[in-house]
N, C-alpha and C positions, 0 to 999 in steps of 0.2 A: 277497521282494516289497518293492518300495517303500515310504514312508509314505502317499504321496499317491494309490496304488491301495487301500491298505486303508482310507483314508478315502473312496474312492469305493465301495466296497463297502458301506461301513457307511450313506452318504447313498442308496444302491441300494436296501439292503433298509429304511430306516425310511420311505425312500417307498412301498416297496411296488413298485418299478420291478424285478420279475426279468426282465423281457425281457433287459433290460439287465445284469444278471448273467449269464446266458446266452449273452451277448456277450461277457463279461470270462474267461468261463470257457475258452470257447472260443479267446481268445487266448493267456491262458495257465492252463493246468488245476490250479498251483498256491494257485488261490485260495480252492479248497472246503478249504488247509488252514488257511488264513488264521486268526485269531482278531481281532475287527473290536468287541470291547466292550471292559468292564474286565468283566465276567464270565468273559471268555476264550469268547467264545458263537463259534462260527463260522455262514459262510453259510446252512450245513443243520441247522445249530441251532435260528438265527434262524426258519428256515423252517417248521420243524417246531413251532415256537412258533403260527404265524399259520394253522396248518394247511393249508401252500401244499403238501398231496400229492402234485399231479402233476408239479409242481416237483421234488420229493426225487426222485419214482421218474424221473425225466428224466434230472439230474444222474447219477444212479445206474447208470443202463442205459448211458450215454456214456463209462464210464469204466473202466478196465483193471480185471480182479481183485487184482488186486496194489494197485492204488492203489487199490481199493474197500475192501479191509480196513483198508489202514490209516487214510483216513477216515472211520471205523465206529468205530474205536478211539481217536479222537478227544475229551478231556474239557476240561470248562471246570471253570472254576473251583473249582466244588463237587464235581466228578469225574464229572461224570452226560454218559454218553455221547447218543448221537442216541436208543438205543433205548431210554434212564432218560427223557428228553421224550416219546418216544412212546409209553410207557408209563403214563409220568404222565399224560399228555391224554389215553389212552384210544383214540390214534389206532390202528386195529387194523391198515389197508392198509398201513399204513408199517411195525408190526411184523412182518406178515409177511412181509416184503420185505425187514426187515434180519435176520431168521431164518435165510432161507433162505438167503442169501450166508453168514453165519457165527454155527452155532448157537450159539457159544461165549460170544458177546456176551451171552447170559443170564447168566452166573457173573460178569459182569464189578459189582464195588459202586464207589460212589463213595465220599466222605466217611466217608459215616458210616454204611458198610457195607451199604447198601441196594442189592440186585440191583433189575434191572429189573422181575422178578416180583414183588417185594416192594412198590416203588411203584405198581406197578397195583393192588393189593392195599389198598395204603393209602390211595388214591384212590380207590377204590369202581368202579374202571374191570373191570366182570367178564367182556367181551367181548374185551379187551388181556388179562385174568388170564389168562385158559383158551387163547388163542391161544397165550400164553409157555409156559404150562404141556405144552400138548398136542406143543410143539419140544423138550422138557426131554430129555437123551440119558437119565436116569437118573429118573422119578415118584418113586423111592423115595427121592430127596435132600434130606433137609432142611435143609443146610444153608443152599441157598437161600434158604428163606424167614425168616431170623433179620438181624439187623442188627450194629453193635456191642455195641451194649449190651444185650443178650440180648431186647431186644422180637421176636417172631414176626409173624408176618404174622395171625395172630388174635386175638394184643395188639392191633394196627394197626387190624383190621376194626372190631372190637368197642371200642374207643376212640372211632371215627370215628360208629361205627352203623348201618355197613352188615353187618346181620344176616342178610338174607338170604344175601348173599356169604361172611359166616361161617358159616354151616350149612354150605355146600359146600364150603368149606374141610376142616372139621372130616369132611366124608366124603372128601377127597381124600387128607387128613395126619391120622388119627384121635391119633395121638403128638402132637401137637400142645396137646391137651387139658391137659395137665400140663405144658406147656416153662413155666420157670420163666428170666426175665431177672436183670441180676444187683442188681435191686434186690428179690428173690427172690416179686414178683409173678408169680401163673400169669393167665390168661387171665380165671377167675373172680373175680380179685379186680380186674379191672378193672371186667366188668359190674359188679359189687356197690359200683362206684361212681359207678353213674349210674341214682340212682333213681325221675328223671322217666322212664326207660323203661319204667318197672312202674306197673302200674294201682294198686296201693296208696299210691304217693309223690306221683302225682296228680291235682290241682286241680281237680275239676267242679262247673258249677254244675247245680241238679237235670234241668232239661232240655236239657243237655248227657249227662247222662248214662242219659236217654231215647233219645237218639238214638242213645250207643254201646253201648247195649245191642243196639237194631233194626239194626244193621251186621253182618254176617259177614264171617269173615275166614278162608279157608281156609289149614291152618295147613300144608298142605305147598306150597302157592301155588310158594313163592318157590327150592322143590326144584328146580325144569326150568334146567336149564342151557343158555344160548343158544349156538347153535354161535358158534365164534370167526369164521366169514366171513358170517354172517346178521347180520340186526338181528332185535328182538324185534316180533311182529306186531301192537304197537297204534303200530308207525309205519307202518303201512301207510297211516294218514290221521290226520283232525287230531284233536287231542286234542278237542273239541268235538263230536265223532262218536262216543266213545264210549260214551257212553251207550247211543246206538241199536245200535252193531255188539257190545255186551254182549248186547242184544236179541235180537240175531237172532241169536249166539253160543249162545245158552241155546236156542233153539227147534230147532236141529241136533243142540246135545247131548242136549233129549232127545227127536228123534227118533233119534237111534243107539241110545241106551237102551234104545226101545221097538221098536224091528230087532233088535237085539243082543242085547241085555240084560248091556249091560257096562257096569263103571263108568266113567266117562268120567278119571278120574284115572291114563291108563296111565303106565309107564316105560320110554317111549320116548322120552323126552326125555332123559333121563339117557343111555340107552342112546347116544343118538348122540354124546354128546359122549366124552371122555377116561374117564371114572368106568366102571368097567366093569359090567356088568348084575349080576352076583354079588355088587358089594358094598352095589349100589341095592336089595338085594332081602334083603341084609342087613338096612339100615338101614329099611326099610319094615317089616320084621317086629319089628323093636325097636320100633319107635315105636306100631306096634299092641297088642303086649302090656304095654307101658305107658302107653297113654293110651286108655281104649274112645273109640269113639263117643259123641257126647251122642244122637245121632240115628242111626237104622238107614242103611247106606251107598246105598239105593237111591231113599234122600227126597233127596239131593244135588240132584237135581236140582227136586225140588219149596221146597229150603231156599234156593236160591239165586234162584228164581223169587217167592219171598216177599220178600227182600233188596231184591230191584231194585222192584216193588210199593210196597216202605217207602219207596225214594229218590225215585220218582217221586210220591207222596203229597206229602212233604216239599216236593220243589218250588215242589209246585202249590199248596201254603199257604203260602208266599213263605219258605223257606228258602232260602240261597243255595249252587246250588253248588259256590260255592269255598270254602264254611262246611263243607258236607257231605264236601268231599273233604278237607280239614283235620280230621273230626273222623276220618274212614275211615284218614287217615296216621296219628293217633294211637294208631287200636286195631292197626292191621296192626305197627305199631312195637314195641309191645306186645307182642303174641303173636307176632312173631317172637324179641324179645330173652329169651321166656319159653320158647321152643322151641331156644335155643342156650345159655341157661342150663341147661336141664334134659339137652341134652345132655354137656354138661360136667362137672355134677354125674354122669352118668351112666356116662362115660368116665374122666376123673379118680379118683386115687389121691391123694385128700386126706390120708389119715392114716399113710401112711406115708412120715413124714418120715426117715429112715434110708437111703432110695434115693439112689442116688449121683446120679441124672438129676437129684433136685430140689436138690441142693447146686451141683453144678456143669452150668449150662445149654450151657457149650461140649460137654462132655463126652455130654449127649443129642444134641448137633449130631453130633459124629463116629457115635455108635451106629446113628442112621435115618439116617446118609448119609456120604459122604467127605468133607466138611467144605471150608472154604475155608481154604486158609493166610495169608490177608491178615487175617483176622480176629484179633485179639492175646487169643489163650487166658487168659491172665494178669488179663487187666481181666476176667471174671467170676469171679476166686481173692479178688478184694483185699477183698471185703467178707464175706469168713466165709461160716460155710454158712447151710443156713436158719433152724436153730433159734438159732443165736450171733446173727444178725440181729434175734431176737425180731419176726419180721413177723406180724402180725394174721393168722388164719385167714379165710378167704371169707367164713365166717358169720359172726365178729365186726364185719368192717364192713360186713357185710347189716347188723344191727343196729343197729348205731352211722346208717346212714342211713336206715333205716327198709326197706327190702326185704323186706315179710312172706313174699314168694312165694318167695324165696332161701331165710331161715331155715327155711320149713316142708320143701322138699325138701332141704336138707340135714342135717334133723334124721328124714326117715323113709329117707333113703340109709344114712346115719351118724347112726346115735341118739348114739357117744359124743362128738363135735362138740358135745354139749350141757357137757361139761368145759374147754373152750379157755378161754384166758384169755389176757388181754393182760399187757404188763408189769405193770401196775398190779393183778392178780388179780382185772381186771373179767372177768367171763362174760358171755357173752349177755344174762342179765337187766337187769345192772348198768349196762351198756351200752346196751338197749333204753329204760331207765327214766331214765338220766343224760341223753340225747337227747333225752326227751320223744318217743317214736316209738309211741303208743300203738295201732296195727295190730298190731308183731310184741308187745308187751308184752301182748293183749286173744289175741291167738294163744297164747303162750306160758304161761297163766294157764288156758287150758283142758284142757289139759297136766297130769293129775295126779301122774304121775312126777318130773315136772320139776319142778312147784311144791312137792313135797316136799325136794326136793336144792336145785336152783339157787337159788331163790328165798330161801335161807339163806346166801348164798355173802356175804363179805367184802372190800374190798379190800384193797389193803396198808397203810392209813391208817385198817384199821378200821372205815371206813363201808358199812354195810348198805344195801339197795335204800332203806329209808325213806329213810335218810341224804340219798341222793344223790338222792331226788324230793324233797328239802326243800331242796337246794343251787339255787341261783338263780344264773345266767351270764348276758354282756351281750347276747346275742340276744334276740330277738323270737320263740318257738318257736310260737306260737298264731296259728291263724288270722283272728284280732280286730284289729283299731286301738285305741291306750290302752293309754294302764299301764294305768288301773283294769279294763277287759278283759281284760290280760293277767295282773294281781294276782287277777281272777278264777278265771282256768284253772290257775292256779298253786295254788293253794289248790285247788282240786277235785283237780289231777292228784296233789297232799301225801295227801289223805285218798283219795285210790283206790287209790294204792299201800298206805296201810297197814293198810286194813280187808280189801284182797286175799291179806294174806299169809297164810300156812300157821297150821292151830291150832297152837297154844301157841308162839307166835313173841313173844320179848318184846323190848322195846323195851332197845338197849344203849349203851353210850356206846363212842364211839370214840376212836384211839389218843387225841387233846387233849382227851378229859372233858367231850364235849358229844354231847348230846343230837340227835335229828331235830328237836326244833322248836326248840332256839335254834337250828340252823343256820339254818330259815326263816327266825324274827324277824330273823337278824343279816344275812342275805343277801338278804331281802326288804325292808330298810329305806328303800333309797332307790324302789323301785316302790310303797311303801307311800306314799310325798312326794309323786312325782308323780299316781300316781292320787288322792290326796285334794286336790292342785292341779287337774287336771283337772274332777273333779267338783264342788269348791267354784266354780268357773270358769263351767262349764256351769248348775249351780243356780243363780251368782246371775243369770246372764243370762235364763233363764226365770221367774225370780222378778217379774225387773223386768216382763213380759211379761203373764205371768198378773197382776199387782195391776193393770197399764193394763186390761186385758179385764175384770177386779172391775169396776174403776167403770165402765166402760162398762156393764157387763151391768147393775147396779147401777141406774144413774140410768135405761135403758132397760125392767126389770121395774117400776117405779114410774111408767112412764110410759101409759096410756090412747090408746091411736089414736083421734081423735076426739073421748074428753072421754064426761065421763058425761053421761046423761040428769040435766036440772036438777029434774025433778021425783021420781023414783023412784031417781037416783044409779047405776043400769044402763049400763054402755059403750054407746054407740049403736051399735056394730059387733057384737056379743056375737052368736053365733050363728052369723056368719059364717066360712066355713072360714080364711082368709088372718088372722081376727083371733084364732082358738085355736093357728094354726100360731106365732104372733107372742108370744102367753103362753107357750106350750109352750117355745118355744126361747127364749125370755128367761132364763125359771126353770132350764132346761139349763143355761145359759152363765153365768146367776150361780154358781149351784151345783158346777159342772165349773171352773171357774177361781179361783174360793175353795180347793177341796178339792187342785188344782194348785199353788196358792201354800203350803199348809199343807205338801206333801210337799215341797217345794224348801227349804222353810227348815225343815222338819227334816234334810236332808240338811245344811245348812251348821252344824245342830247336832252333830251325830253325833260319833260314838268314832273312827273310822277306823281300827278296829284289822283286822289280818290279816282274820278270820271274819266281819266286818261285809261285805270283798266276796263274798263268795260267794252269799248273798244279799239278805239287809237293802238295802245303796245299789240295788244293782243293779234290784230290785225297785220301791223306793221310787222313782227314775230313770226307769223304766220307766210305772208307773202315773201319774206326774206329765207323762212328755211326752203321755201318750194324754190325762188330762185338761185338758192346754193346747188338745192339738190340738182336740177336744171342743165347747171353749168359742170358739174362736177360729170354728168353722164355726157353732155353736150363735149366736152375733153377727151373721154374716153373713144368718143365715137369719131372723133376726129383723128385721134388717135392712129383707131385700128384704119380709117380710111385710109390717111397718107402712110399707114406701113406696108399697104397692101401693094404699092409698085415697088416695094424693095424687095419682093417676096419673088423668087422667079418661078416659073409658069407651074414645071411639075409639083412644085410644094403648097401651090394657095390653095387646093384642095386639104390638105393636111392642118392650113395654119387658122381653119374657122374652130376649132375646139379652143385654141390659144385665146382666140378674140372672145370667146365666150366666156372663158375663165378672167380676161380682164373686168368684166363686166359684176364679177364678185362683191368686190368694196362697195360697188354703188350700190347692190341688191343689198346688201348687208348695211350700211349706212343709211339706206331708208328704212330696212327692217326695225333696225333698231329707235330711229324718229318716227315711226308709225302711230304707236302710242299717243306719244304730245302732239303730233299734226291731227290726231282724231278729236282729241282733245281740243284743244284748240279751234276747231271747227265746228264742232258740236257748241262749242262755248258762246262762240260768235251769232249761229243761230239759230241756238235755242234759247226763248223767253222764260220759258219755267225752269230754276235749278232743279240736278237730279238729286235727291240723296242717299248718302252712302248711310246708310245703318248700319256695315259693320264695326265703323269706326268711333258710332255712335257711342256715348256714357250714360248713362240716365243721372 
């Protein structure tokens, strides 16, 4: 083909003119082989890009078997044929249309070894998954679903976050559970490193976490597998509707309940797709004898009737929504990533590392299937086996990131999992407490086996748990603002760890002849500078604040509204309510602003040593901003009191809007101290730091 045709091709499709392809095609049928990018993308590439279907299947049907295969077979650049695009977009008419001209096209990878199934997979695309899957000449192939470099298509899912579609994985390829890529990751040490999807790792604030309590989330939901030529039934209509067609959804199921008397969770869902009914009914039985009910299975329908009750309440007391459906994604996220965790855990042969599958991940490739020979065997030899790898166990980087819900089931699957260790001869504990991860460390402490063993464990430098909660690194582990807030938690998390350890645990020095608390002093130095900069900072600024409000309050309690009686030295107002409200709050705001100014410049006296934050500043910080604040409303209201006999009679009606907009700065002045006084307060009395993981680094 000419240049000047394949630049008309390429001006064809970025206009979006296929009529006119359709024209070229027809003159000469050469041009679907064209490649018309620097991608090397050809026309039905391009097409399948913009998702021009009836286009593809037109083309398609117009054209010889012979020349259909081999523009099927057709890759650009990156190696990804027509059915790696349609797979990847999820477009499912187009896979089944290139299926069934050549099922062969499923085996075919590109690049970097990714079949077609595998990108459906990895794109969350689970209508293109099951469509590829259910063409597959052989289900029991795993090769398929691996890539180069040993990731699986439940590395892939479970990376991405599509957990629902990894649950049906993991019942479609239960082998899968243990493939092991060749940077001797399985499956579970992926989740285990993504700990915002566990309710332990995060972030709520308290009426957030009201509301995801009041959500349910049925935890076999996301079990039903959609046929590969349906769509799923909430596109029946618009997302805006659903709420009401939930409505009416629930009033069918349980009138069947109460016709029937059946659960309304059948498995015929599964049934109709590829999964065959014997293994759905496997899996339904596992999950029952390890997880009861919280609730008898015939309240379902009265649990979920309460659910929707909660959502519609919320509403109507101006919740929003898209608030409400964002916190629903969070918990459904949740407990699905805790129902393919616990299958994992449940499937998975974590401790037996001696298995040749976990050494070499080609080699489980050949065993569940005939493998692919494009794949280079060799590239998962070159980096040893697993143990020569020294790769962190599951539960070690549960740990290390904080994942309570990971450590605890796989310390009651595999109690001995509590022995792992990293290169460094960290354990669980060492590694819990070195991260500042205080859920699995408050988990792990309740533990009395454990905390006789682990919690005595060493690393190879010598250093004991105290050690490594006295070591200080350059993150920000605490959910506070401020060194000095964070010099806080740091010192509480030093003395939690060492009043928790096991009796007769004595304090020791490690390999360099030091101590847990020179480690603090020496590594807590520079947070020690900045939080006594911050807080000498912050006191002298309220200093100056509170001595303005002294004399004001000052020269104002010495002051008489009106003036005495010349003959008996009596206030002429005396008696009057606005004239005791006006002494009252004088003597407040002298008093509260004196005692404000005494605590701020004891602060800028102070020691600043270690133990001084834990409580002393903090404290003293604390009752001095409430005494500013105090004095500063304590002024105002004395204020409006003694203005209130300058005001003559017809206007004091008029002048309460006035006195309420004085009242502004102080509303505003605590809005904005809100924050650090909660702070602050929470610091004071709570014993266990919180953690912030978003700030977290690994």
């Amino acid at each position: 083909m000419v240049q000047i045709e394949v630049a008309s091709l390429f001006d064809y499709t970025m206009k979006g003119q296929w009529r006119e392809i359709l024209e070229a095609y027809k003159n000469n049928p050469g041009t679907l082989e064209a490649k018309i990018t620097k991608a090397e993308d050809t026309v039905l590439h391009m097409a399948v890009y913009v998702g021009q279907t009836c286009l593809v299947k037109t083309l398609l049907d117009n054209i010889t078997e012979d020349m259909s295969l081999t523009i099927l077979n057709v890759q650009n650049l990156k190696g990804n044929t027509l059915l790696h695009i349609a797979a990847e977009l999820g477009n499912v008419d187009i896979c089944k249309d290139i299926v069934k001209r050549d099922p062969g096209l499923i085996c075919i990878r590109n690049n970097e070894g990714e079949t077609p199934l595998f990108l459906a997979a990895t794109h969350g695309k689970r209508d293109a998954f099951f469509c590829l899957h259910g063409h597959l000449q052989s289900q029991d192939d795993y090769s398929l679903c691996r890539k180069s470099n040993g990731d699986t298509i439940l590395h892939s899912t479970i990376s991405s976050e599509y957990f629902g579609l990894a649950l049906q994985i993991l019942g479609l390829y239960p082998h899968l559970a243990g493939s092991v890529n060749e940077d001797g990751l399985t499956p579970l040490h992926i989740l285990a490193r993504k700990p915002n999807c566990f309710l332990s790792c995060t972030r709520m604030e308290l009426y957030e976490r009201i509301v995801y309590s009041c959500l349910f989330v049925d935890e076999v939901q996301e079990e039903a597998n959609d046929q590969c030529n349906n769509r799923a039934d909430t596109d029946r209509y618009p997302k805006n509707y659903r709420t009401c067609m939930n409505f009416f959804s629930l009033f069918k199921t349980a009138l069947k309940v109460l016709t029937t008397g059946k659960d309304f969770n059948a498995a015929t869902d599964d049934v109709e797709n590829d999964v065959s009914q014997k293994s759905y009914l496997r899996r339904e039985q596992a999950k029952k004898e390890k997880r009861p009910y919280r609730f008898p299975p015939n309240w379902v329908v009265v649990i979920h009737f309460l659910s929707l009750t909660v959502k519609i309440l919320l509403i109507i007391c101006g919740v929003g929504v898209s608030w409400l459906a964002k916190i629903q994604r969070k918990k459904e996220r949740h407990m699905r990533a805790k129902q393919v965790m616990n299958e994992l855990i449940e499937r998975a042969s974590l401790y037996m590392y001696d298995d040749v599958l976990g050494r070499n991940p080609h080699a489980y490739a050949l065993q569940h299937g005939r493998g692919n020979e494009s794949i280079n065997s060799s590239s998962y030899m070159k980096k040893g086996n697993f143990k020569e790898r020294n790769i962190e166990s599951p539960i070690l980087v549960a740990a290390r990131m904080g994942v309570a819900e990971m450590v605890e089931s796989i310390l009651d699957k595999f109690p001995v999992a509590i022995q792992d260790a990293d290169t460094n001869n960290k354990n669980v504990v060492l590694l819990a407490i070195e991260n500042r991860q205080p859920h699995v460390y408050r988990l792990l402490s309740k533990m009395d086996l454990i905390k006789e063993s682990a919690f005595r464990q060493v690393d190879n430098q010598g250093n004991s748990a105290v050690h490594l909660a006295a070591t200080y690194r350059n993150h920000k582990p605490w959910r506070v603002p401020g060194a000095a807030m964070q010099m806080q938690w740091e010192y509480k998390w030093y003395k939690l760890v060492k009043n928790s350890m096991p009796p007769n645990f004595y304090e020791r020095y490690n390999n360099k002849g030091q101590t847990a608390k020179q480690i603090f002093i020496n590594t807590h130095g520079l947070l020690v500078k900045e939080g006594s900069k911050w807080l000498c900072n912050t006191a002298e600024s309220c200093s100056v604040v509170a001595a303005l409000v002294a004399a004001v309050a000052f020269s104002t309690s010495t002051t008489i509204p009106g003036g005495p009686n010349q003959e008996s030295g009596i206030p002429i107002f005396q008696g009057r309510t606005a004239f005791k409200l006006f002494a009252l709050a004088s003597l407040v705001a002298l008093c509260s602003s004196v005692t404000s100014l005494v605590l701020f410049l004891s602060i800028l006296s102070s020691r600043f040593q270690e133990k001084d934050f834990v409580v002393d500043l903090p404290r003293k910080l604390l009752v001095g901003l409430t005494t500013l604040l105090t004095s500063i409303a304590s002024v105002l209201i004395s204020f409006c009191a003694g203005h209130y006999f300058v005001i003559e009679d017809q206007m004091k009606v008029a002048v309460y809007p006035i006195y309420a907009a004085t009242c502004l700065p102080i509303s505003f002045f605590a809005f904005v101290q809100l924050p650090l006084y909660l702070d602050l307060t929470s610091a004071i009395f709570r014993k266990v730091p919180q953690r912030s993981y978003k700030m977290f680094s690994p």
